[in-house]
Structures are given as C-alpha cells and as structure tokens.
N, C-alpha and C positions, 0 to 999 in steps of 0.2 A: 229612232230609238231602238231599232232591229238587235241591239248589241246587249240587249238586257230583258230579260223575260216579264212581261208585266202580269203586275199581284190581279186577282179576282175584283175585279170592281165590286162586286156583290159579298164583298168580304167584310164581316161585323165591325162596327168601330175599335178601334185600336184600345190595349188594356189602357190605362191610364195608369199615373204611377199614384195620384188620389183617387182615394173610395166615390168621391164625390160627384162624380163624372156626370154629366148633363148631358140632351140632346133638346138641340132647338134648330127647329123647322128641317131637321132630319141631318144635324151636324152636331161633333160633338164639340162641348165645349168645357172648361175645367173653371169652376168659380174658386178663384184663388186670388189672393191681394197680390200685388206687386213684390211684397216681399218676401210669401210662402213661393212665388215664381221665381222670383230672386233665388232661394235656398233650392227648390227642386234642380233649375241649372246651376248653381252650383254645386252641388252632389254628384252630377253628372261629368262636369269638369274635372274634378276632383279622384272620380270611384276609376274601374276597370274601365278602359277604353272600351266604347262600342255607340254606334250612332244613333241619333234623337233627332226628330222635327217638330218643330215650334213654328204654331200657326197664330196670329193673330189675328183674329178673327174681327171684322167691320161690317156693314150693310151689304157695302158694295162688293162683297165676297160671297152672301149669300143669293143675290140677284144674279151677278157674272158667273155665278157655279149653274144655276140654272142656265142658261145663254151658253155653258161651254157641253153639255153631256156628248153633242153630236159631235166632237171632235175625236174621236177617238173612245179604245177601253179606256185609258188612263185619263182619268177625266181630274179636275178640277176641284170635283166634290169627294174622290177617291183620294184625293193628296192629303185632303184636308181631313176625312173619316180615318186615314191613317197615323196621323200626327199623332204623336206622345205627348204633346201638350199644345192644349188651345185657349188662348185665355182672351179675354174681354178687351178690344182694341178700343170702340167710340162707346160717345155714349147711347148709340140706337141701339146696340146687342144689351146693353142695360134695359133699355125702354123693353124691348122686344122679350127678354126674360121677364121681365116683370107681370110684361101681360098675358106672356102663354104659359108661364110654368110660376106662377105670382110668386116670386122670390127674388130677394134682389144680389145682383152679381157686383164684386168689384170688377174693374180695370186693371188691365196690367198691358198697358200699351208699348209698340215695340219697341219709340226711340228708349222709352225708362228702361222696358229689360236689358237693353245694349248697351247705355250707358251705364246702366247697373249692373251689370256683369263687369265692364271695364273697371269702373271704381272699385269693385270687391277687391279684384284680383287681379290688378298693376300689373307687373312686370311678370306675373306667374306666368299672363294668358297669353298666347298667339293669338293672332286674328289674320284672317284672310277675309279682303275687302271684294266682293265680287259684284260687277253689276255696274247702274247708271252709265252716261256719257265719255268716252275715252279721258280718261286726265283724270274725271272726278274721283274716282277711289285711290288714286296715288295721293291726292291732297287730303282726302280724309283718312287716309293710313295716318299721314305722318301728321294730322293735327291731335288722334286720335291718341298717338304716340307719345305727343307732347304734352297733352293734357291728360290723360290717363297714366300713362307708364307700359300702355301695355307694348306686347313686341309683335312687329309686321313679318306673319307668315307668308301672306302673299297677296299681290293686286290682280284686279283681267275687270277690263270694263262688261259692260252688260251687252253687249252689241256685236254675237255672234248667232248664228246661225244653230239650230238643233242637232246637225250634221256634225257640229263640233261641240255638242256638250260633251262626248266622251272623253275628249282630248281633255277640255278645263277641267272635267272630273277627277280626272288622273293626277291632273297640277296639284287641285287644292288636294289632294291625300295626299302627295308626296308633298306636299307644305308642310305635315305634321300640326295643323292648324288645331287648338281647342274647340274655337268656336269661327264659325263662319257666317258673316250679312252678304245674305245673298237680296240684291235691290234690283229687281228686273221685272218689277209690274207684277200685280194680282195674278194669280193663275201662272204664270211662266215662272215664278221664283219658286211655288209652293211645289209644282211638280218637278220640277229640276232639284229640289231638294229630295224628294220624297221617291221620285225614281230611279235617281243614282246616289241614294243614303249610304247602301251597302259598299259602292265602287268608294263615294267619298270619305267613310269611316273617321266623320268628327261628330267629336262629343254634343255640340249645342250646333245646330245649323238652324238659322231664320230669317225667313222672308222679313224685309224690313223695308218693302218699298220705297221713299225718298229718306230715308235715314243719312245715307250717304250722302246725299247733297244736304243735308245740314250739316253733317258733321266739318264738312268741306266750305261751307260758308255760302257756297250756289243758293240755298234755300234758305228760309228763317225757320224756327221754330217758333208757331203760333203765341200767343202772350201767355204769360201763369194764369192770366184772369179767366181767359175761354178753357185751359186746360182743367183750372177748377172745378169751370162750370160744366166742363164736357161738354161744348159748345166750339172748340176748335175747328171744326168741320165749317163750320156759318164763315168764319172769320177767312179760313183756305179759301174757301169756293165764291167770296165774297171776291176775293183781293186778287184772283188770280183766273183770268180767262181760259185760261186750256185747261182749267175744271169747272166751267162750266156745264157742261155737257154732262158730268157726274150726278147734278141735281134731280135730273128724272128718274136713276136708278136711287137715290134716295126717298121720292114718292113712290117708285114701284115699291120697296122698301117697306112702306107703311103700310101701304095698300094690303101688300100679303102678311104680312104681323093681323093685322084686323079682321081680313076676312079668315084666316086662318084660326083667331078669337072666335069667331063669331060661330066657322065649323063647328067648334071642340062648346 
C-alpha cells in the first residue's frame, strides 16, 4: 500500500453527517433506521460527487478489529473510526448498545441498504460488483440488473493480491460507478474502501460481505422470520459449517459487552 500515504490511526472518529453519533466499545456507530440510511445514501448519490464509506457494523467486527491492530498503522479499527456512516448490522450491536450506553439502536443491515439503494434508484445508479469467488459478481451484476434496473459499471472478483489493489482502484474510478459492494471478508473490504476512498472517488462504497453471493443465487438469504427476530445469525452458523468457527468470536462477543458492563 506504499502508493498511498496512510491517515493517523490516532485520528478522532470521523464527523458524521448525524448529530447522533455513538461510540461503542471504542467504534463509532450511527443509530439510524434503514430508511433515515436509505435517505443519507441517497443524498450522497445524488449531491456533488465526492467519496463516503459505509461500515456495517456486527460482533464479529468488533472482536476481529481487536485480533487485527498488529497488522499494521492502517488497521481495521482505523477503517472503521473513519467511516461516514456505521450503522447496526446484527442483532448483538443492539444487545451490546443496550447494555453499555442503555438505549436502543435500529438496524440497518448491508444486504437492505444495497438492495435499497438499487430499488430507490433503477436505472439512475451504476454499480461496480467487486469481490467474492471469480464468476460470482458477473452473475450478480447481471441478476442485479435484471431485478433492479440498475446499470453495470463494473465487475473484478475478490481474489487479488494487495499488490494489485491500486490497479482495481483505478478500474472502479474509471467505471464512474455511484455506488460500489465491495465483498472481500471483514477487515480486507473495509480498508480497501477506506484506504483507497480518495483514488476510488464513488459516492456510496460498502463492505457488504456475502451480499454478492446472494444476489448471485451461490448463497440464501436467511428466512423473514430470524431476520425479524434478529436471530439470522443462529440460523447461518447453524446451517452452514465454514461458520462454524465464527461462534467463539460471538462468545468472545459477550464476554466483552459484560465485562465491559460490569467496568463502567
């Protein structure tokens, strides 16, 4: 990443474009419904060009941002303290506001904001599909396309090397993309967003994890009934062995929400 000069890690969280701005367990986060995050991106889409990162914040972001500091200044926790907007992914960042800062947060998880950006704004909005397994973003461009309206600024799987994020950073700005789903795993989407914002220069850019392989058909989207209950997580990690492994950082999870209580 020598091609690009990295911000202060010790740098105060990012203004927010809500008064409302939260910090929990030393991240910030934006208590906004889906549809107040709905209107902020689109504002954004819509006003003077210039770039925004959107973090969706889960468990396993808080625990994994701990487990990343030694990798570097540009850390994990710094991708994420700089984001423009961070809004409530599961339902543990609910649970976790609740009990350290006793107020309760909506959700605004990433697959809704994505598809709710696409619904708003059809045929207005480009998208560049960036990330997952080779093939997978070309098929949820063009399902994307099909069900949305919206227009394919541009594909590139998720399975390149750091060496060459300058190169795909270059592509998606010259895509002229609106908005860009960047799906390339916790930590690796958020600072690939947030360290090359300025090279990339689109309006809405966000980590959206397995978004892609749903849109694509590769993955399911968990039922209405756990998405209800904010309980979709039980249902993934249930049905699916190569998250398995996920489930300890969701008791680390708790562990620090409670004794973090128990400090304050």
């Amino acid at each position: 990443m020598s091609d690009k000069v990295s911000a202060d890690p010790a740098a105060p969280l990012a203004a927010s474009p809500l008064v409302d701005r939260l910090e929990l367990l030393g991240l910030p986060l934006d208590p906004v419904t889906l549809d107040q995050a709905l209107d902020v991106l689109s504002g954004w889409l819509t006003g003077p060009r210039s770039p925004h990162t959107v973090v969706t914040l889960n468990p396993e972001f808080i625990i994994q941002s701990r487990q990343h500091e030694a990798a570097g200044d540009f850390t994990f926790t710094h991708a994420m303290q700089k984001a423009d907007l961070v809004t409530a992914d599961g339902v543990g960042i609910v649970w976790a506001a609740r009990q350290l800062l006793t107020r309760e947060v909506p959700r605004a998880p990433g697959f809704d904001l994505s598809s709710g950006l696409m619904r708003r704004h059809g045929n207005d909005l480009s998208v560049f599909f960036l990330g997952a397994k080779p093939g997978v973003a070309e098929v949820a461009a063009q399902k994307a396309a099909e069900q949305y309206g919206v227009r394919v600024a541009g594909v590139h799987h998720g399975y390149f090397d750091t060496s060459e994020d300058v190169r795909v950073a270059e592509m998606v700005r010259d895509s002229g993309a609106g908005l860009l789903l960047t799906a390339m795993g916790a930590a690796r989407q958020e600072i690939f967003n947030e360290y090359w914002r300025e090279v990339l220069n689109v309006p809405v850019m966000m980590g959206v994890g397995g978004v892609l392989d749903v849109l694509a058909g590769t993955a399911s989207l968990a039922p209405a009934w756990t998405r209800r209950l904010g309980v979709e997580w039980i249902w993934r990690v249930a049905g699916d062995r190569k998250r398995w492994n996920r489930a300890p950082r969701l008791a680390d999870f708790a562990r620090l929400v409670l004794q973090e209580k128990r400090r304050n």
